[in-house]
N, C-alpha and C positions, 0 to 999 in steps of 0.2 A: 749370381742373380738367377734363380731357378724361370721356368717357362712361364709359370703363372704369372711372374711379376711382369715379365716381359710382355705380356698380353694386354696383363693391365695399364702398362707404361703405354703403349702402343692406343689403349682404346682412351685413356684419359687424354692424350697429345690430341688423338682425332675430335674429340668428343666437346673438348674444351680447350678455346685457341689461347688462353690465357697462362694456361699451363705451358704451352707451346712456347708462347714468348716468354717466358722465364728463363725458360732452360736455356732460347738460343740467346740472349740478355746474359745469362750467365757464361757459357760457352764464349761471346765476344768479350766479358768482363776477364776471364780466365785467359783469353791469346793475347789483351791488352797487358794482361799485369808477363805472361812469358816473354812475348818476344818486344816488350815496351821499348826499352831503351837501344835496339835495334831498328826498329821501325821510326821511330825519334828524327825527326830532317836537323833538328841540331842537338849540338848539348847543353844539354837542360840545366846547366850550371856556367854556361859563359855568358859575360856580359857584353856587351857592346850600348856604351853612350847615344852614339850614333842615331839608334832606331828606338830609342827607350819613350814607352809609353805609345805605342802605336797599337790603332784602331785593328781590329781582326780586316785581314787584306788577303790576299792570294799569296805574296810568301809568307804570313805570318799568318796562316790558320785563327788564331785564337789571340791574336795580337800578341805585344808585347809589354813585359812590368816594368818597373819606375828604372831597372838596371838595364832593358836593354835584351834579356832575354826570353827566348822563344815559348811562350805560354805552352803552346800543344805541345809541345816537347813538355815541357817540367809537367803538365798534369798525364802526360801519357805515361812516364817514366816511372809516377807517383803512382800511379796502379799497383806494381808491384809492391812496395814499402805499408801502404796502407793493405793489402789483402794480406802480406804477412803478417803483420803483426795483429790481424781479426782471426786468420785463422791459426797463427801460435795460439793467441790466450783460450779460442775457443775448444782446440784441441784439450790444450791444458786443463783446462776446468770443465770441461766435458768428461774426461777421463777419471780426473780425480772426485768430482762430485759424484759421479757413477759408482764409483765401489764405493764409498762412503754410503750414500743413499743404498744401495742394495745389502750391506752388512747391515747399517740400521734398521732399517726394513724388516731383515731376513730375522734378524736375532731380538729384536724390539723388546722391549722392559727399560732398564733405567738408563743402558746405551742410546737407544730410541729418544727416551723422554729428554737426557740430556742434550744429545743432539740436534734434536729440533726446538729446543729452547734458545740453544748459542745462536741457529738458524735465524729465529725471529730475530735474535738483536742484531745481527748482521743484517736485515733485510729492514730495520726499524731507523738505519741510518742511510740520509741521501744517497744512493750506492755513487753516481761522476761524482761527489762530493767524497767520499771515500776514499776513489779514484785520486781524485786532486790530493791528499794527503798524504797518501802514499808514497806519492811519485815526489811529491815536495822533499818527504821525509827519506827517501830512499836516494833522489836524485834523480833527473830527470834526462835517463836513457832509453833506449829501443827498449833493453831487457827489462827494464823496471817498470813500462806503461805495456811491455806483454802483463806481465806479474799484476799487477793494479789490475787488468780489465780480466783478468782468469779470476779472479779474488770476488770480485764485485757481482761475475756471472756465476759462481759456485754455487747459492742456494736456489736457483732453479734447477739444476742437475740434483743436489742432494733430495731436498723434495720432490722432486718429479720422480725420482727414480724410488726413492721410498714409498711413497704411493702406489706407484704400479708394482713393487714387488710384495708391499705388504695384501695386495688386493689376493696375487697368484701365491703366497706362500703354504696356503693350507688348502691349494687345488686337488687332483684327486692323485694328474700324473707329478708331482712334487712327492706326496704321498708315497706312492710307488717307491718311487727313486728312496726315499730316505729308508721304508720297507727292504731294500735290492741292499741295502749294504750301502749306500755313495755316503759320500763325506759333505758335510756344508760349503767346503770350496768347489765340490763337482759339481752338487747341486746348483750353486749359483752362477758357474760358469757355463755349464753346459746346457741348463734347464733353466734358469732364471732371468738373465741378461740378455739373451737372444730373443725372451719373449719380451721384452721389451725397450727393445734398439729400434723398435719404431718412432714411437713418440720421443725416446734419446736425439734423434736424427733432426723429425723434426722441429725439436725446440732449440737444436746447434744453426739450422738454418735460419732460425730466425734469429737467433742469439747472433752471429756473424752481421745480420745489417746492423746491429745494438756497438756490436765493437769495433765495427767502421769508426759510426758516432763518436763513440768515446774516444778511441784513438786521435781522432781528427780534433774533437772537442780538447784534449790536451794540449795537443799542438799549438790549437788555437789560441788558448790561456798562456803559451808558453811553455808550458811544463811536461812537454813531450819532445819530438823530433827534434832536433836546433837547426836553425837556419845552416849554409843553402842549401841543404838538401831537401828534392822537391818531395813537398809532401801536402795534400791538399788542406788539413786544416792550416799550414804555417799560410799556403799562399791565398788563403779568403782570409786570414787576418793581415798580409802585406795590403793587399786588395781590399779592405773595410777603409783603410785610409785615404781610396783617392775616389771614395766613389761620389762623393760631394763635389769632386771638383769636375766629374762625368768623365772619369774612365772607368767605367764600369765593366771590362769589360775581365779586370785584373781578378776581381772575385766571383763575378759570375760562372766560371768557365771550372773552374774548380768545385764550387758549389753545385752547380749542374750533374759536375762529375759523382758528388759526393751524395746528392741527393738518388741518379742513378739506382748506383750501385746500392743503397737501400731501399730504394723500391725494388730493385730485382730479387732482392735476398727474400724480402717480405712473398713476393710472388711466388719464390720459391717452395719457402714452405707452404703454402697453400700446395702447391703441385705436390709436395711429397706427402703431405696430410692425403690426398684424393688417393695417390697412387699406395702410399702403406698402411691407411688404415683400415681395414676391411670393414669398418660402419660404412667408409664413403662410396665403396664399389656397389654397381648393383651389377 
């Protein structure tokens, strides 16, 4: 991170407390998902009879579900499980829609045309609807709802990155470089993708509260995580079922969590928008 940015980082934090509390909302979301299941007062997978269905109290933080076990425990522990599997697929389909989007981009004619054709039918279908069929069709593991939500988030990386590189492809210093002897993989590595890992960034950050959702949205349907391992959409769908009888407190506490953590994400990229785009700095 050169000086400039860090000035800028330093003057947007000052300048706007919004940005401020993202990052330290992120920062807590991040020691929740590391050190979760150590910080945990029980495990988030034992039951006890005993105490099943109690109210949030002083030893139960967050009360307890229909078995008995320690809600703050299973949604703190569940931090981690849900940030991995937002940030596998985001990585994945950040990565891979990146060079796809920037070859198409870079070399554009019937590569291009045909590309952003298959683009649109992929974006012309419900994408968590996609998602659900996948995971149905594939089976309904960790690895296969990372795979579904990388899948579903690919044509905003292809086209966003297509965009911004076909914008820079005929600049002057592109130009140059092709003039200097470089090859279309230097050029696009060294000259093309770096000018546009800004907006990459920020549409991973937002893309990340998208594949909380979806994540959790699987779960919920069934068709993700399996029970009992804690993970917030299983436990607001344990939790949808007693809220009628007024223990509310089984799904709220999860949903809270899940709501959270995509509003931090979303806050996020607003702070990364201010901080890397140089339209936003004055």
């Amino acid at each position: 991170m050169t000086r400039a940015t860090l000035d800028t980082l330093r003057y947007n934090l000052r300048e706007n407390r919004l940005n401020l509390v993202a990052f330290l909302l992120f920062a807590l979301i991040l020691l929740c998902a590391i050190f979760g299941p150590w910080l945990a007062p029980y495990d988030p997978l034992q039951s006890n009879a005993d105490v099943a269905l109690q109210p949030p109290s002083a030893q139960h933080w967050f009360g307890t579900d229909q078995l008995g076990r320690d809600l703050f425990s299973r949604v703190l522990t569940a931090t981690r499980l849900d940030l991995t599997l937002a940030f596998s697929a985001v990585i994945l389909s950040c990565t891979i829609g990146s060079i796809i989007g920037a070859i198409v981009g870079y070399r554009g004619g019937i590569v291009d045309g045909v590309t952003s054709r298959l683009v649109d039918v992929l974006m012309a279908f419900p994408l968590f609807v996609l998602a659900m069929a996948m995971v149905a069709a594939l089976g309904n593991s960790i690895i296969n709802v990372i795979y579904a939500t990388a899948v579903i988030n690919l044509p905003f990386y292809i086209r966003l990155t297509r965009t911004e590189v076909r914008v820079r492809r005929d600049l002057a210093y592109v130009e140059a470089a092709k003039v200097a002897g470089a090859s279309d993989f230097r050029i696009l590595t060294k000259f093309l993708l770096p000018n546009v890992a800004s907006p990459i960034v920020i549409q991973a950050s937002v893309n990340l509260g998208w594949a909380v959702l979806n994540a959790a949205g699987l779960s919920f349907l069934g068709l993700g995580v399996k029970p009992p391992t804690p993970e917030w959409g299983i436990m607001v769908a344990e939790g949808a079922k007693f809220i009628t009888s007024g223990e509310w407190w089984i799904a709220f506490f999860p949903s809270l969590a899940l709501m959270l953590t995509v509003f931090t994400f979303n806050l996020l990229g607003d702070a990364l928008r201010d901080i890397l785009d140089p339209r936003m700095r004055t």
